[in-house]
C-alpha positions as a Markdown table, in Angstrom:
| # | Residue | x | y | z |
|---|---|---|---|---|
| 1 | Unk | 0.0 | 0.0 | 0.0 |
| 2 | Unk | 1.3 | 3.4 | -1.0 |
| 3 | Unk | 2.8 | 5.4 | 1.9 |
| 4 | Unk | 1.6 | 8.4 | 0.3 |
| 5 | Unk | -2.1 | 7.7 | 0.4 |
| 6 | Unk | -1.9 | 6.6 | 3.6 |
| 7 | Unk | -0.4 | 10.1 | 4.7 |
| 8 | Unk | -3.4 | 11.8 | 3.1 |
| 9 | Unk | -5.8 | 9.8 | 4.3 |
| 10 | Unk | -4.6 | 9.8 | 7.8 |
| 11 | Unk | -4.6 | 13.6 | 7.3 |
| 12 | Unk | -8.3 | 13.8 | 6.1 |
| 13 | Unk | -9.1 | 11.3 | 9.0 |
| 14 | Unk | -7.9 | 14.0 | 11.0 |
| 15 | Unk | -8.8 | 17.3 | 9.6 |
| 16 | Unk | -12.4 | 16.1 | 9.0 |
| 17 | Unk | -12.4 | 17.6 | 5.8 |
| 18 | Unk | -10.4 | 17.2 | 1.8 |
| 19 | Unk | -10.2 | 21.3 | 1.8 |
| 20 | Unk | -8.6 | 21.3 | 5.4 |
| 21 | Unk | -6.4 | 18.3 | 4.3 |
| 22 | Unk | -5.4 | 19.5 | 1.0 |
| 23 | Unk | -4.0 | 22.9 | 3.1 |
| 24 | Unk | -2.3 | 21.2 | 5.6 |
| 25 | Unk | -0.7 | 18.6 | 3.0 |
| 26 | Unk | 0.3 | 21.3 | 0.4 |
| 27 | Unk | -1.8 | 19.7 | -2.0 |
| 28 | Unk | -5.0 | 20.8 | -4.2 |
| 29 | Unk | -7.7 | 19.3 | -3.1 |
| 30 | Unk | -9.0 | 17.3 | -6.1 |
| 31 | Unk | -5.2 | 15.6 | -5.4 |
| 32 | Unk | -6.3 | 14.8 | -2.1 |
| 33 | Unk | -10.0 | 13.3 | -3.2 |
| 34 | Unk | -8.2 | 11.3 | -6.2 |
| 35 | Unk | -5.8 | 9.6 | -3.7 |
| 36 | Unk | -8.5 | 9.1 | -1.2 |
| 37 | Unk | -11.1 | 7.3 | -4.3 |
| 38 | Unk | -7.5 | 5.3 | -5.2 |
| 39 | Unk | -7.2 | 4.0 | -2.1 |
| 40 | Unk | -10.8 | 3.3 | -1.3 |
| 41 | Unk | -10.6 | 1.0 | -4.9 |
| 42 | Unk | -7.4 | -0.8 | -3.3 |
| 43 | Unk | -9.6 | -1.9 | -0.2 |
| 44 | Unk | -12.7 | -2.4 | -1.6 |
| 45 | Unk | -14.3 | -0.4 | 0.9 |
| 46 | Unk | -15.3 | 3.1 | 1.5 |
| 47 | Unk | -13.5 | 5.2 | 3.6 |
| 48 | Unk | -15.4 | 8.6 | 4.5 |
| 49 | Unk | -18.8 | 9.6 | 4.1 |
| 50 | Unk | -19.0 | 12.7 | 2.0 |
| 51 | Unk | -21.4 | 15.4 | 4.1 |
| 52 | Unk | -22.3 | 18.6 | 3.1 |
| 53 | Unk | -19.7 | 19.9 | 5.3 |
| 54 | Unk | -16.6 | 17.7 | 6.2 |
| 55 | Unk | -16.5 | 14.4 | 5.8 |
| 56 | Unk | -16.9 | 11.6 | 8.7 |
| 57 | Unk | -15.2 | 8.2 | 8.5 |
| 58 | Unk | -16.6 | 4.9 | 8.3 |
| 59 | Unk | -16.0 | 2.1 | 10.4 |
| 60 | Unk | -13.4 | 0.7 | 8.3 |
| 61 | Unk | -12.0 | 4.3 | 7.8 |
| 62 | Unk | -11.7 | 4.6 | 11.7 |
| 63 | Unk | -10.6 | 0.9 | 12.0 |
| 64 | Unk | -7.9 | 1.9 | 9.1 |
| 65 | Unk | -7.0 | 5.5 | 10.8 |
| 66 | Unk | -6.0 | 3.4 | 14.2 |
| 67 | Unk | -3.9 | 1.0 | 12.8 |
| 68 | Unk | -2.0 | 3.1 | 10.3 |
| 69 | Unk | -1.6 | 6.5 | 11.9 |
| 70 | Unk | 1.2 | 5.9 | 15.0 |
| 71 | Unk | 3.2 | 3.9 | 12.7 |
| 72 | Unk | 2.8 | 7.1 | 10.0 |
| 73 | Unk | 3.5 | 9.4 | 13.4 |
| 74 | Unk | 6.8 | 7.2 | 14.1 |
| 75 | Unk | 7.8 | 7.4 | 10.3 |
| 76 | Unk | 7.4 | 11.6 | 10.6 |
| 77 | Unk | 9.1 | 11.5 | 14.0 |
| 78 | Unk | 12.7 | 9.2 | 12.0 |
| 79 | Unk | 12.9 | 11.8 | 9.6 |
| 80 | Unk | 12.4 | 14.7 | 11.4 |
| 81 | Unk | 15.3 | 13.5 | 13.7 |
| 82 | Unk | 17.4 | 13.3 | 10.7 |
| 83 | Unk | 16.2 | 16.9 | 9.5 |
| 84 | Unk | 16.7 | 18.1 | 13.2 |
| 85 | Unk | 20.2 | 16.9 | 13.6 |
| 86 | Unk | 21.5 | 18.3 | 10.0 |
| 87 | Unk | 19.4 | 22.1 | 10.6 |
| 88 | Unk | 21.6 | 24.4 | 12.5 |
| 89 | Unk | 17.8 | 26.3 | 13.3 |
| 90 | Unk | 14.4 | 25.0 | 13.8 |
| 91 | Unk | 11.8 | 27.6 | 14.2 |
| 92 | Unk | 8.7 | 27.4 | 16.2 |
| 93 | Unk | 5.3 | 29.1 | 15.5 |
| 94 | Unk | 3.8 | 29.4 | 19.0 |
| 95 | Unk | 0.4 | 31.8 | 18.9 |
| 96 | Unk | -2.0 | 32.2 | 22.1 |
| 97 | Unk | -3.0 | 34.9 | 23.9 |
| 98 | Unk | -0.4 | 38.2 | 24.3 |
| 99 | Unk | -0.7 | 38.6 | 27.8 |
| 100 | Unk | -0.1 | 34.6 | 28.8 |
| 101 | Unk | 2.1 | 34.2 | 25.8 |
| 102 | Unk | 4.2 | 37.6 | 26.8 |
| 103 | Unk | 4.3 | 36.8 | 30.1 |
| 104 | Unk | 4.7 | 32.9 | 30.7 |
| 105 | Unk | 5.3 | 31.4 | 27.5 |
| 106 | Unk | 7.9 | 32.8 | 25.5 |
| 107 | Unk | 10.3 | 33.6 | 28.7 |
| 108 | Unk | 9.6 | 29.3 | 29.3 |
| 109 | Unk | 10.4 | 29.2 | 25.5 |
| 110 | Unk | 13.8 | 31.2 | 25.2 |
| 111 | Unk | 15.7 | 29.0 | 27.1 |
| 112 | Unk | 15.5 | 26.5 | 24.4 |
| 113 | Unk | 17.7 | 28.9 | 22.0 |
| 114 | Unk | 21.0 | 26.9 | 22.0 |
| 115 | Unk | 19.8 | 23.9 | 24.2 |
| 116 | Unk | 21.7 | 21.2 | 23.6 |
| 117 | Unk | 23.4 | 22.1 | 20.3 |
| 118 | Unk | 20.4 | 22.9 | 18.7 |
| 119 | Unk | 19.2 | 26.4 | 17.9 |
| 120 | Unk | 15.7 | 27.4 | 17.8 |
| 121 | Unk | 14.0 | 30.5 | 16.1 |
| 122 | Unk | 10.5 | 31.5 | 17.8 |
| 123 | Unk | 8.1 | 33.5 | 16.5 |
| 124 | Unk | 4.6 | 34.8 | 18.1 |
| 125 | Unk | 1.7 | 35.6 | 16.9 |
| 126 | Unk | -1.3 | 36.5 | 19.5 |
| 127 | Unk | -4.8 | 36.0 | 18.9 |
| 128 | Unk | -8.2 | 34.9 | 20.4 |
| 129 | Unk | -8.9 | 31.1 | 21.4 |
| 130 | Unk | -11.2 | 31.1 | 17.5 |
| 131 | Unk | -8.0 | 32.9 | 15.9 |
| 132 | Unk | -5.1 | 31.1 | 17.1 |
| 133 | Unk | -6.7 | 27.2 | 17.1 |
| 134 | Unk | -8.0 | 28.0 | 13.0 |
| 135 | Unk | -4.4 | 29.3 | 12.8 |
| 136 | Unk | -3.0 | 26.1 | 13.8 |
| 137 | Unk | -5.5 | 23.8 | 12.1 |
| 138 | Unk | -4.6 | 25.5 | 9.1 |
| 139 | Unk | -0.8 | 25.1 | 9.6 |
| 140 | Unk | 0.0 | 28.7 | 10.1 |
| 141 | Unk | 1.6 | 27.9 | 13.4 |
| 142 | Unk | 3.2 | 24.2 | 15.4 |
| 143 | Unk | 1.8 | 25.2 | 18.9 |
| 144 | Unk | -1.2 | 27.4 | 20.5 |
| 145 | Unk | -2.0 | 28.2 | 24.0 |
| 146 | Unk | -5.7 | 29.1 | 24.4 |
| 147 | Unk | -8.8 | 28.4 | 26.7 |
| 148 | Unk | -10.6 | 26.5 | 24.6 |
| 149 | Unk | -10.2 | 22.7 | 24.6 |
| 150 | Unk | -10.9 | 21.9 | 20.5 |
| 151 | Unk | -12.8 | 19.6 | 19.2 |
| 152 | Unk | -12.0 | 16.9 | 16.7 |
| 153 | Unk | -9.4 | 14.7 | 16.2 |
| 154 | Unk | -7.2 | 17.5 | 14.0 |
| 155 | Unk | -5.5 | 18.7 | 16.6 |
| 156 | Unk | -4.8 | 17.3 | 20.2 |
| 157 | Unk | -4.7 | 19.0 | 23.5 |
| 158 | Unk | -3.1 | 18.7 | 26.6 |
| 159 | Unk | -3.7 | 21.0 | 30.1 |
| 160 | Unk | -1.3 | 23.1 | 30.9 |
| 161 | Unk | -2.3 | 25.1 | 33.7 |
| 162 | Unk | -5.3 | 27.0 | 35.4 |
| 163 | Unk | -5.3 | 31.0 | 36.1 |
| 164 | Unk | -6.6 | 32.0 | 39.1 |
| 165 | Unk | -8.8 | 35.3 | 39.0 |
| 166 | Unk | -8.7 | 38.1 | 41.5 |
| 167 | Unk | -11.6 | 41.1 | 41.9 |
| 168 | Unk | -9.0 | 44.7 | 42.2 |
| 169 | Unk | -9.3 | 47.8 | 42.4 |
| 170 | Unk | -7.2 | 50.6 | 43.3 |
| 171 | Unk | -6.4 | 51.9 | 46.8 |
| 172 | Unk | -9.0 | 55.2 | 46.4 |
| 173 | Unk | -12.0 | 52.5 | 45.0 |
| 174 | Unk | -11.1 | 49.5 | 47.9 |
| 175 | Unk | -11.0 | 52.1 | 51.2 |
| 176 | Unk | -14.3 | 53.1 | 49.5 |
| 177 | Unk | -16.0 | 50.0 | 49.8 |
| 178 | Unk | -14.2 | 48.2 | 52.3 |
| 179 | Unk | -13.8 | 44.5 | 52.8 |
| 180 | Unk | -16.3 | 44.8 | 55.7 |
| 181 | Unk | -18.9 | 46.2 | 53.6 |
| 182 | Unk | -18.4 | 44.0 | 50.5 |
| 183 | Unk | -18.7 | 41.2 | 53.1 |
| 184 | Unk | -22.3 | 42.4 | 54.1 |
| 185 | Unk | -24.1 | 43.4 | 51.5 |
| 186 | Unk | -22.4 | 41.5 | 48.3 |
| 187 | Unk | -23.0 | 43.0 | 45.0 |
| 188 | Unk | -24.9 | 45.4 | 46.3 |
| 189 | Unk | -21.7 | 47.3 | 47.2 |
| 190 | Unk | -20.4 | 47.1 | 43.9 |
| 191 | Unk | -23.1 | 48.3 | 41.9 |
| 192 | Unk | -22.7 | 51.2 | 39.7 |
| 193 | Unk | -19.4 | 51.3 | 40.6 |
| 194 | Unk | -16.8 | 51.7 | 37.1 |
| 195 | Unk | -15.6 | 48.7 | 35.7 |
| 196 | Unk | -12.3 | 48.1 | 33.8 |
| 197 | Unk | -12.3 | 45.5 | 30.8 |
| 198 | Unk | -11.4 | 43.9 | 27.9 |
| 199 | Unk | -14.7 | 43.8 | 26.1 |
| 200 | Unk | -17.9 | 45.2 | 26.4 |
| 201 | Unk | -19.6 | 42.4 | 27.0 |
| 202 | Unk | -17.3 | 42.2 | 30.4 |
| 203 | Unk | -15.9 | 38.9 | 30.2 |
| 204 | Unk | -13.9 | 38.7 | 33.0 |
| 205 | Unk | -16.0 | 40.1 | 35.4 |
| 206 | Unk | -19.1 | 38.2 | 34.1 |
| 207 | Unk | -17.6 | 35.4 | 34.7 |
| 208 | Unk | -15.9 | 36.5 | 38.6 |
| 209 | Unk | -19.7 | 37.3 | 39.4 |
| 210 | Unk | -21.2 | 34.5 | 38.4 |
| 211 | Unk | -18.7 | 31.5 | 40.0 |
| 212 | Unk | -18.1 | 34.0 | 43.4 |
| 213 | Unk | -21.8 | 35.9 | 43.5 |
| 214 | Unk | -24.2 | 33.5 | 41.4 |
| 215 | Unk | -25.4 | 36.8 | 39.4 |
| 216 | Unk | -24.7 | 39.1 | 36.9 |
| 217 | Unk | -23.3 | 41.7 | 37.3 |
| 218 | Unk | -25.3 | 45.3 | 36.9 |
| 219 | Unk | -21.8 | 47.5 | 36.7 |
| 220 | Unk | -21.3 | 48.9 | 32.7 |
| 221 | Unk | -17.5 | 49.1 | 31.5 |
| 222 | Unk | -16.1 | 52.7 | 32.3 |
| 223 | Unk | -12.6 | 51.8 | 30.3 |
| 224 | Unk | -12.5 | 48.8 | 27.5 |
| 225 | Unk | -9.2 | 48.5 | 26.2 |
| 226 | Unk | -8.3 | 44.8 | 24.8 |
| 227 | Unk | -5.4 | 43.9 | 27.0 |
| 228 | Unk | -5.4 | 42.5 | 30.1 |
| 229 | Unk | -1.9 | 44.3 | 30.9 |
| 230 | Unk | -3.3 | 47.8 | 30.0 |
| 231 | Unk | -6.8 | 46.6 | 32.2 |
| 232 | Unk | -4.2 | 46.5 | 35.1 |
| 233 | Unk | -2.8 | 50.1 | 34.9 |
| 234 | Unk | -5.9 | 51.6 | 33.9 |
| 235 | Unk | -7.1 | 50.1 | 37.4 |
| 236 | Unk | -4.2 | 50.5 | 39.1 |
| 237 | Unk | -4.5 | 54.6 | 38.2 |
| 238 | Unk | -8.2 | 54.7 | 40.0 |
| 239 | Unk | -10.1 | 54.0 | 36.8 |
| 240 | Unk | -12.1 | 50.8 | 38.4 |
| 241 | Unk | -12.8 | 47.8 | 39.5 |
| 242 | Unk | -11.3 | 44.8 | 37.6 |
| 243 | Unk | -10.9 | 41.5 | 37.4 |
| 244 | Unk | -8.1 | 40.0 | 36.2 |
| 245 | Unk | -5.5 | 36.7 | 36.7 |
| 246 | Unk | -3.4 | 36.6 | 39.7 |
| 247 | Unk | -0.2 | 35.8 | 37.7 |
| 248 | Unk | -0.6 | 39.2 | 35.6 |
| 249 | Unk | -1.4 | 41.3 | 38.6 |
| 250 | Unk | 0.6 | 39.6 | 41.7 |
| 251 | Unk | 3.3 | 42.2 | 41.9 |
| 252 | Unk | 1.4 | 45.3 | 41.5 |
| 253 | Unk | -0.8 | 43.4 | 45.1 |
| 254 | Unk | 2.6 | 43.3 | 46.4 |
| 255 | Unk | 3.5 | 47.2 | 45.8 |
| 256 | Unk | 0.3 | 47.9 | 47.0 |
| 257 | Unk | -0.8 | 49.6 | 43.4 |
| 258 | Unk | -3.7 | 47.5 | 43.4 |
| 259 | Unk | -6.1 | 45.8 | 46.3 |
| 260 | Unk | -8.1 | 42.5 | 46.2 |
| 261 | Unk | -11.0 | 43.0 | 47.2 |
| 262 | Unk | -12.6 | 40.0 | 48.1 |
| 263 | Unk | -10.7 | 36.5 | 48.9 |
| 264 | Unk | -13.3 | 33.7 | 48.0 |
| 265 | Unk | -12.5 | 30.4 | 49.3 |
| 266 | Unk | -12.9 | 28.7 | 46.0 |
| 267 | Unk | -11.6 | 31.4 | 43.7 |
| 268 | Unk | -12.9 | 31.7 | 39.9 |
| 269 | Unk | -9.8 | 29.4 | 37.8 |
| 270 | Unk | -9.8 | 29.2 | 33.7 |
| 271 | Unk | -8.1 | 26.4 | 32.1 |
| 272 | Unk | -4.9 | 26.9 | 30.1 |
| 273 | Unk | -4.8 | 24.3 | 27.1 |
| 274 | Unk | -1.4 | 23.8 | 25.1 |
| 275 | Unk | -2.6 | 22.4 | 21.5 |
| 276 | Unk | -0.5 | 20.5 | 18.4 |
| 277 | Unk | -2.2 | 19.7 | 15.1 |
| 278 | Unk | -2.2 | 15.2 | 16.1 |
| 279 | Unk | 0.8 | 13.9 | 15.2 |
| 280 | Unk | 3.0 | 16.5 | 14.8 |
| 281 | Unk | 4.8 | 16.0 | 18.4 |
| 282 | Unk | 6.9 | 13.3 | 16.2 |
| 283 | Unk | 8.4 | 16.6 | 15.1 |
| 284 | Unk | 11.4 | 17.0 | 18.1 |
| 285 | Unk | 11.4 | 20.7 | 17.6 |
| 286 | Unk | 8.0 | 20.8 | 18.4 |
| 287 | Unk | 8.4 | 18.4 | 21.0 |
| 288 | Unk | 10.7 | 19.6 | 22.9 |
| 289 | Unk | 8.9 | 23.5 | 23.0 |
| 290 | Unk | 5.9 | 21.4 | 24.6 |
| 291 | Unk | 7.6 | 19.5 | 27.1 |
| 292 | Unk | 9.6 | 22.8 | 28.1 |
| 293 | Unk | 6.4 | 24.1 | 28.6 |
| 294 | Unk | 4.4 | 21.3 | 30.5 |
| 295 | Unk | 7.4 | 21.2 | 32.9 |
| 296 | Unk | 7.5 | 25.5 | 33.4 |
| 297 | Unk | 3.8 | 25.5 | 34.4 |
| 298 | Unk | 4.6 | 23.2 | 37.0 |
| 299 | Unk | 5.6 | 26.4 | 39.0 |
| 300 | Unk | 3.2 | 28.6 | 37.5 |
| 301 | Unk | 0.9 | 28.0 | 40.5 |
């Protein structure tokens, strides 16, 4: 049996779709649906069932995809040791969020430049959990950090660490309402008060109220401004309440910049996700940037 059809199948198997395949394989996609029809002939059997979006596999196309794709994976991971020990640089395409990727990832990430004999070339790109996982489906980048755990068996995730959340505000804002106060009458002290955020539909804080309050919460933004790092000075400078992760705003609660207002014995936590297309972890450069990873966020917490 061909190699090469069973690389593009195992690739469609994947990718749930010829157009997604064909992208990811470099080819056009009436290649990818005449190699899939050749090998379908060869067995005797149908592989996929065509849809009006996608394509699902049959039983045998499952049964096939099982048995063929590790030893496929282990074929990928031989020659990409060969590639990896003749390149003087590898470069990694990491995308996630900026304010995690600024902040944890790529300082994790730099200590790989020269590791071992090997050098490694990064480059970032930041993006929203929709932006950076159709980025990586579509090949544009080799890893992604997001909060969203995809769907599928394109691409394969793995947890990498939670973020805890913490309600700020300023020192003018917390001597204003008080921990004693907050403590009594809830929300209710908080109401109307201005909120700092990333979006208007207040994301962060939405989701603060509703683990820590079981409510919604009736403030309106008084500053939007799409990074979490500019969310912190803006509240930091008396703009507002915020709500933002503990990592991001731990130093500025040491220096006093910033207060917590409220310490909730089960705090609101998001899950970190760090996402390959399947497969490619047979690639060592790729590899190694998520095992570097994996083993930083171990004291992340």
């Amino acid at each position: 049996m061909d190699l090469a059809l069973l690389r593009t199948f195992v690739t469609v198997h994947r990718a749930g779709s010829f157009t997604r395949a064909a992208a990811l394989l470099g080819l056009s996609q009436p290649a990818v649906t005449s190699q899939i029809r050749t090998l379908e002939r060869q067995l005797g059997r149908p592989l996929f069932l065509r849809q009006a979006r996608g394509v699902t596999p049959t039983t045998i196309g499952d049964e096939l995809a099982h048995k063929a794709a590790p030893h496929l994976d282990a074929l990928v991971e031989i020659a990409e040791t060969g590639i990896d020990e003749d390149s003087s640089i590898r470069t990694l395409h990491l995308a996630g969020p900026p304010e995690f990727t600024a902040e944890r990832a790529l300082p994790a990430l730099t200590g790989l430049t020269g590791q071992d004999g090997h050098s490694y070339a990064l480059r970032a790109s930041f993006g929203n959990a929709e932006e950076v996982l159709e980025g990586l489906a579509a090949g544009h980048h080799d890893l992604a950090i997001t909060t969203a755990r995809p769907r599928g068996a394109l691409l394969t995730a793995t947890p990498l660490c939670d973020e805890e959340h913490v309600l700020v505000a300023g020192e003018r804002w917390a001597a204003r309402i008080g921990p004693g106060k907050l403590r009594r009458k809830g929300t209710l002290a908080l109401e109307n008060l201005p909120v700092v955020e990333v979006h208007e539909s207040l994301p962060f804080v939405a989701r603060y109220w509703a683990s820590v309050f079981d409510t919604l919460p009736a403030s309106s933004g008084a500053v939007i401004v799409p990074d979490l790092r500019a969310v912190l000075a803006c509240a930091a400078s008396g703009a507002g309440l915020a709500v933002l992760p503990r990592y991001l705003c731990a130093e500025a609660l040491e220096r006093g910049e910033v207060v917590a207002l409220l310490d909730p014995a089960v705090p609101p936590l998001r899950t970190y996700f760090l996402v390959v297309r399947t497969g490619t972890l047979a690639m060592p450069h790729i590899a190694r940037a998520h095992e570097w990873l994996l083993r930083a966020a171990a004291h992340w917490a």
